[in-house]
C-alpha positions as CSV (number, residue, x, y, z in Angstrom):
1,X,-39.7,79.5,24.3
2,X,-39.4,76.2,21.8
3,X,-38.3,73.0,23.5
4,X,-37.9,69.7,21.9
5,X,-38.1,66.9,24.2
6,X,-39.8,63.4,24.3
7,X,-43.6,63.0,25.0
8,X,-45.2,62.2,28.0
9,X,-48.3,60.9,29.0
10,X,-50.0,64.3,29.4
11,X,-49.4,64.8,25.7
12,X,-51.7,62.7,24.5
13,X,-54.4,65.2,23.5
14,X,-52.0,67.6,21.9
15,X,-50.9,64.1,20.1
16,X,-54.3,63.4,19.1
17,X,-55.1,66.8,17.3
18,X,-51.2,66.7,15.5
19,X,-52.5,63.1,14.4
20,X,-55.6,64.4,12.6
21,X,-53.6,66.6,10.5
22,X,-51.4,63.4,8.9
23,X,-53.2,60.3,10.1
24,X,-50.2,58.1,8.2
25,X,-49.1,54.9,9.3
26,X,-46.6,56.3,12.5
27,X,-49.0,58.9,13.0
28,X,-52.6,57.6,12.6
29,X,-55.6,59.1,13.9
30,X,-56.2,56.7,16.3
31,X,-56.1,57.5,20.2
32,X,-55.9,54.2,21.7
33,X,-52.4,53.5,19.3
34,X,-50.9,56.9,20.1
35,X,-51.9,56.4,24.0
36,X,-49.6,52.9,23.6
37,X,-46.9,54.7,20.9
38,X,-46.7,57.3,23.8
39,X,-46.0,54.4,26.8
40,X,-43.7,52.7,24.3
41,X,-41.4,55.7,23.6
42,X,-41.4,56.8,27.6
43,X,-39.6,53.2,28.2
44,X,-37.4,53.7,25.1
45,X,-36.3,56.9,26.4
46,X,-36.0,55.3,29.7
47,X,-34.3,52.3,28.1
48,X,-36.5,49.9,29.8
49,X,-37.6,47.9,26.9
50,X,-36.3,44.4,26.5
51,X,-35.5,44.6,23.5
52,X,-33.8,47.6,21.2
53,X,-35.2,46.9,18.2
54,X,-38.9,47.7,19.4
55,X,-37.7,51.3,20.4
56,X,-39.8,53.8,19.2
57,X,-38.5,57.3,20.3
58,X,-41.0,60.3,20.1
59,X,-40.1,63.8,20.4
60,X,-42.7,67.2,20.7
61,X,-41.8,70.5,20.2
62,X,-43.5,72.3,23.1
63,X,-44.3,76.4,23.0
64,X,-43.9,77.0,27.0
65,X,-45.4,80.4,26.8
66,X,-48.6,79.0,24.9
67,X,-47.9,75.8,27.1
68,X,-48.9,73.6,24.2
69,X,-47.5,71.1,22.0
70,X,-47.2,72.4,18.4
71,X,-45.2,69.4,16.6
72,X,-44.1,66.1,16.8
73,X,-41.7,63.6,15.1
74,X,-40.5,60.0,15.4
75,X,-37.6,57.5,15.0
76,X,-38.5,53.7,14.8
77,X,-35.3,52.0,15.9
78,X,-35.7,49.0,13.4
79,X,-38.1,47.8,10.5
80,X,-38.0,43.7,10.4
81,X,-38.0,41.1,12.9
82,X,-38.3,37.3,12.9
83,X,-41.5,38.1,14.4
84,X,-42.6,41.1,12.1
85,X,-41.4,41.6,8.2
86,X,-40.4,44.7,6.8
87,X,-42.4,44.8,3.2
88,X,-41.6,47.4,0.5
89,X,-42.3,47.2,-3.2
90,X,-39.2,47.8,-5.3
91,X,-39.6,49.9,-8.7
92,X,-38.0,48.3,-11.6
93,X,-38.5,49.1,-15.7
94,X,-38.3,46.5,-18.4
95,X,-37.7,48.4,-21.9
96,X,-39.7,46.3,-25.0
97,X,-38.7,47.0,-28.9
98,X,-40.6,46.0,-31.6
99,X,-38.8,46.2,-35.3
100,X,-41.6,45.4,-36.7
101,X,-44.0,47.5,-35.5
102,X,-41.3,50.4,-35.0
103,X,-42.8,50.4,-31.2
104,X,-40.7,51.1,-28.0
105,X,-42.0,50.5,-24.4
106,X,-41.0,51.5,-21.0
107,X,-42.4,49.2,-18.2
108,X,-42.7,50.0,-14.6
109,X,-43.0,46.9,-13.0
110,X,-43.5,46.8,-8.8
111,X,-42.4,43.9,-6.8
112,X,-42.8,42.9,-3.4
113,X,-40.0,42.4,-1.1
114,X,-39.4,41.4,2.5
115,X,-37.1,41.2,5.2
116,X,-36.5,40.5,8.9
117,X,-33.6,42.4,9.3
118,X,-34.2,46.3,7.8
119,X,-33.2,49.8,8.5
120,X,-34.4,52.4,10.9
121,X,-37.0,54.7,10.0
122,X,-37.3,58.6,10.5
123,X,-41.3,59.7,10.3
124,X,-44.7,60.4,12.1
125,X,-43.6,64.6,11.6
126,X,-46.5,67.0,11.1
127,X,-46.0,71.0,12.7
128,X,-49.1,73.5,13.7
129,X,-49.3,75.5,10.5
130,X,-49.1,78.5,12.9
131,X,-45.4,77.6,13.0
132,X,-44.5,76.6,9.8
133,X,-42.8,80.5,9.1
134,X,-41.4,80.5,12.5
135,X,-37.6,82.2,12.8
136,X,-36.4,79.5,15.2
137,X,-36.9,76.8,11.9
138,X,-39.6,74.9,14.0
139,X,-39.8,72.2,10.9
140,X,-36.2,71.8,10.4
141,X,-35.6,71.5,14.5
142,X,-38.5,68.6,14.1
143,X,-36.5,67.0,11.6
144,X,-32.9,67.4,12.6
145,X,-33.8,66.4,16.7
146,X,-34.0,62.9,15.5
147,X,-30.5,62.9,13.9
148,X,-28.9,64.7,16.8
149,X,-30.4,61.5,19.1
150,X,-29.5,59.0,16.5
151,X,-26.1,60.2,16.9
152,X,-25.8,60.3,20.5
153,X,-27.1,57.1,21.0
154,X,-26.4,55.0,17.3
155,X,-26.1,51.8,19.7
156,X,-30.0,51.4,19.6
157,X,-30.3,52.2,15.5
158,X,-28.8,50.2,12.8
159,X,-26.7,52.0,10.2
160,X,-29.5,52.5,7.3
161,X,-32.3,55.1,8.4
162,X,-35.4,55.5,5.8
163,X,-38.1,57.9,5.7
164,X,-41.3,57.2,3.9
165,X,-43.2,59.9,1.9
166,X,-46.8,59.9,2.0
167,X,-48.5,59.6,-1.3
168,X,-51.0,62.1,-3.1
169,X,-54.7,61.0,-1.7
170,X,-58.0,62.3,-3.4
171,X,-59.7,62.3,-0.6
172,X,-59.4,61.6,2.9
173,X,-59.0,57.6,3.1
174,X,-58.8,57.1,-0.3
175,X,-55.6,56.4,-2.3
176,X,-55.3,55.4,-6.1
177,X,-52.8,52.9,-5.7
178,X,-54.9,51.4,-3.1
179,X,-57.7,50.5,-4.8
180,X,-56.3,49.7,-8.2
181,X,-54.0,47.0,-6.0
182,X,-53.8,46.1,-2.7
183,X,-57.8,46.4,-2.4
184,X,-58.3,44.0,-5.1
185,X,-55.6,41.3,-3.6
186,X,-57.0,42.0,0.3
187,X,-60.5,43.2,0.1
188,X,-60.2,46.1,2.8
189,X,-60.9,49.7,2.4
190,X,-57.4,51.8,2.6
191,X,-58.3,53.3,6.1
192,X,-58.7,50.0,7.4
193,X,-55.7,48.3,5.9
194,X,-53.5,51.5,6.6
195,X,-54.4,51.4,10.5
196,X,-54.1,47.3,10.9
197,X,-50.7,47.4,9.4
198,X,-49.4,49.6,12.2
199,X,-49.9,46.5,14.2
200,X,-49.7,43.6,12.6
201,X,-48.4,43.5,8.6
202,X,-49.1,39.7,8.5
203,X,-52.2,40.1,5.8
204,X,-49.3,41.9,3.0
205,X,-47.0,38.6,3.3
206,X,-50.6,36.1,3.1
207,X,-52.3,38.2,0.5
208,X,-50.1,40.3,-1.6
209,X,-48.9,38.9,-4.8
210,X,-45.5,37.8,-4.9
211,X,-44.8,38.1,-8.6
212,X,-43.8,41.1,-10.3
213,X,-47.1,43.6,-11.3
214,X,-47.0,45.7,-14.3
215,X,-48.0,49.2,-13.3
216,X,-49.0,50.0,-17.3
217,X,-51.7,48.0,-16.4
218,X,-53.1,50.4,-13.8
219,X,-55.2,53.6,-15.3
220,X,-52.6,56.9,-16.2
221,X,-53.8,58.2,-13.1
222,X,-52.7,55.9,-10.5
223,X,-49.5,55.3,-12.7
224,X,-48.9,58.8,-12.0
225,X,-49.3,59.0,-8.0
226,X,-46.2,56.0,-7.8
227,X,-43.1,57.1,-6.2
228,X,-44.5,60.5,-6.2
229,X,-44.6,62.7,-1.9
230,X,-48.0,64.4,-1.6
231,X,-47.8,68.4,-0.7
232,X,-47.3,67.8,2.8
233,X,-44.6,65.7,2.5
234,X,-42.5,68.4,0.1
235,X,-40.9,70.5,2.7
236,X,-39.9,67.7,4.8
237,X,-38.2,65.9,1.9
238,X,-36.4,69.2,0.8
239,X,-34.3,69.4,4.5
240,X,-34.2,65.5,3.6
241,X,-32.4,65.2,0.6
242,X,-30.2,68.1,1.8
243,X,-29.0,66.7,4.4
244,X,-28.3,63.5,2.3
245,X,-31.1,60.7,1.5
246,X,-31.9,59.7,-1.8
247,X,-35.0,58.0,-3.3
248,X,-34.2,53.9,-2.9
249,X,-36.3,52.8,-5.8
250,X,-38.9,51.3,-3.4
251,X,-42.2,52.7,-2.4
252,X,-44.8,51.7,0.5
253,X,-47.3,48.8,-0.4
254,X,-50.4,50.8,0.7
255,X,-50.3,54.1,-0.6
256,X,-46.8,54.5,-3.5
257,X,-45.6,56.6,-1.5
258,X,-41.8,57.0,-1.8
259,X,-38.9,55.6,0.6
260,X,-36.0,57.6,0.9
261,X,-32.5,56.5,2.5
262,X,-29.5,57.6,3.8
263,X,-26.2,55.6,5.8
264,X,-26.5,56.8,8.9
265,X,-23.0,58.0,8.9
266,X,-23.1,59.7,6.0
267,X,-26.3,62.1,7.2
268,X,-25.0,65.6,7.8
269,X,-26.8,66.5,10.8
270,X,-25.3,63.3,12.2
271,X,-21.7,64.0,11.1
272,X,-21.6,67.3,12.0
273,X,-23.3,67.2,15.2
274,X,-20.0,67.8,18.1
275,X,-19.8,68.1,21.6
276,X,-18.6,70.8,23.9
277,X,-18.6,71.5,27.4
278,X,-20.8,74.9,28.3
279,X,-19.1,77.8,29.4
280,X,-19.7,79.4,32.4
281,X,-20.4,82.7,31.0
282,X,-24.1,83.1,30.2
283,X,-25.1,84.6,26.8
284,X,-27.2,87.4,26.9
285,X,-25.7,89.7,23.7
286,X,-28.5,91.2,21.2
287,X,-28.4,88.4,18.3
288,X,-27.3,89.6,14.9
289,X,-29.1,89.6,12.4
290,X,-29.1,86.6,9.9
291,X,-26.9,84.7,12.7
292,X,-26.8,80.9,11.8
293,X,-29.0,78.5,14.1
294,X,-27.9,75.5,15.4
295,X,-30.1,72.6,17.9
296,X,-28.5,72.7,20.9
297,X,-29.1,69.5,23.0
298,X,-28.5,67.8,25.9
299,X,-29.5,65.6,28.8
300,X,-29.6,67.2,31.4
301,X,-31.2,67.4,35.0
302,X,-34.7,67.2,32.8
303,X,-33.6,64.3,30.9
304,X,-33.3,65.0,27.0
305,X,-34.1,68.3,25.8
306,X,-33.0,70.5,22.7
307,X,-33.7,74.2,21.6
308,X,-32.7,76.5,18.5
309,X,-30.2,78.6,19.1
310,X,-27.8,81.3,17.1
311,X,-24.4,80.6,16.5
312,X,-21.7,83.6,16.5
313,X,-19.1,84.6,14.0
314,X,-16.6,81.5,15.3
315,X,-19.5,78.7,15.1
316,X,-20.0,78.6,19.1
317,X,-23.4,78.6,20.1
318,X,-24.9,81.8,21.6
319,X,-26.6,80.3,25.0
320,X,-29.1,82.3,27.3
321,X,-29.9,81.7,31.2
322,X,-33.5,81.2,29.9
323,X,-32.0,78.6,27.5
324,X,-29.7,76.8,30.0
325,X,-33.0,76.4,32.5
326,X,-35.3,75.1,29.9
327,X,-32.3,72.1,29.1
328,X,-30.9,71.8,33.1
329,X,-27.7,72.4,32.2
330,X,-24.8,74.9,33.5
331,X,-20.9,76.2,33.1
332,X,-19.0,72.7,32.9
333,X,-22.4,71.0,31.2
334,X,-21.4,68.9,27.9
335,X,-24.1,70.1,25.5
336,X,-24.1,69.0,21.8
337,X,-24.6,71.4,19.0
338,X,-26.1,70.2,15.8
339,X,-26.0,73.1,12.9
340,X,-29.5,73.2,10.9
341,X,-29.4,72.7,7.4
């Protein structure tokens, strides 16, 4: 069976390998970080941390019959604090007309921008490629689990949720933008730069130039890679943008990579996500074929936990006793059903 739920501490070598496969800002390839991301989001969870904003919330999908961890995915509860900027570089064009010449130009100009007080972020989500063809949706489920929680709890997110795309690299450590730019302003290698941000972004607001760069400067090639998701990031954009974000113009200082956005109340899986109380008749009817699926989540005697499930003809969700154990919940339960897209 496929449970999402939050980490724990024995996940960390499950983490680790997931890590190697995306090695990105909220999921670097770094075991000491992910052995403090992991203590961070069991407090979160808890709600122990002093303060909301540094909530960092991380959920696994676990195969129980394997007995292995075969995803993950994040939700940052807020970018930008007195103590810690939130950088972006926006995208602008400046259009230039010569008469004379009978000469037109297109700009693309990039510009940094800062702010102590920024949106939510969405991220860190890489699946086993064993399950990327799953029937239970294991991608979507990774996804859509952090919108069910942001709507159970919105208290501890603010109302503008981003996502950032990685960028095309070509090779391992090595990004175009990178070292047409923010090498030539900082002097560090992307790898370097890429892993110190995700603790301290200090260096972008000392070094980076504040005035606006034109990107017709840099070679076609890195021109090219701005704004632009790599492969990886396609399928998760797609269950993105239909469930409502949009590109926001901006894109991530270090690699180009794209920054998508939504209003957190107007993201389907949030909207749509409702609440019932569980019957106390147990499923246990042969599924029919091409039966919608829905996350079913709740918290429960095992604290939060979520599963695909099918819904029947009338929208209800189909639940099994196998199903109810794996969440701790029974007839009376209130469960929350969240349809995927």
């Amino acid at each position: 069976m496929l449970i999402l739920r939050p980490v724990a501490a024995g996940d960390l070598d499950a983490l680790v390998a997931l890590a190697k496969q995306l090695d990105s800002v909220n999921l670097p390839s770094d075991r000491d970080f992910l052995e403090q991301r992991i203590e961070c989001s069991l407090r979160s969870f808890a709600d122990t941390i002093d303060d909301w904003r540094e909530g960092v919330y991380v959920f696994v999908l676990e195969d129980t019959s394997a007995g292995r961890c075969v995803g993950t995915s994040t939700i940052l509860a807020k970018h930008g604090r007195p103590d810690a900027a939130f950088f972006w570089l926006e995208e602008t064009s400046e259009e230039r007309r010569s008469a004379e010449l009978g000469k037109r130009f297109v700009h693309k100009k990039l510009q940094l921008h800062s702010t102590e007080d920024g949106p939510s972020e969405v991220g860190g989500l890489i699946l086993d490629s064993a399950y990327r063809r799953h029937p239970e949706k294991c991608g979507k489920a990774l996804s859509i689990v952090r919108f069910t929680y942001i709507s159970m709890h919105p208290e501890y997110f603010e109302r503008e949720i981003i996502a950032e795309m990685l960028s095309p690299f070509e090779a391992p450590g090595k990004n175009l933008l990178w070292d047409a730019f923010g090498a030539r302003f900082t002097g560090l290698p992307y790898r370097e730069a890429d892993h110190l941000s995700s603790r301290s972004k200090q260096f972008i607001a000392d070094l980076f130039p504040r005035d606006p760069v034109y990107a017709t400067l840099f070679p076609e090639a890195v021109q090219a890679v701005i704004g632009e998701p790599n492969e990886m990031s396609v399928a998760a954009l797609r269950i993105l943008e239909k469930i409502g974000f949009g590109y926001l113009g901006q894109v991530d200082p270090f690699d180009g990579g794209p920054y998508y956005g939504a209003a957190r109340e107007a993201i389907a899986p949030v909207r749509e996500r409702r609440q019932l109380v569980l019957p106390g008749e147990v499923f246990e009817r042969v599924v029919p074929e091409r039966a919608p699926l829905a996350l079913l989540a709740a918290e429960g005697e095992h604290g939060f936990r979520a599963t695909v499930v099918p819904l029947d003809g009338e929208g209800a969700p189909l639940v099994s006793k196998q199903c109810r154990g794996a969440l701790g919940v029974g007839g009376g339960d209130r469960v929350h059903v969240t349809p995927l897209p």
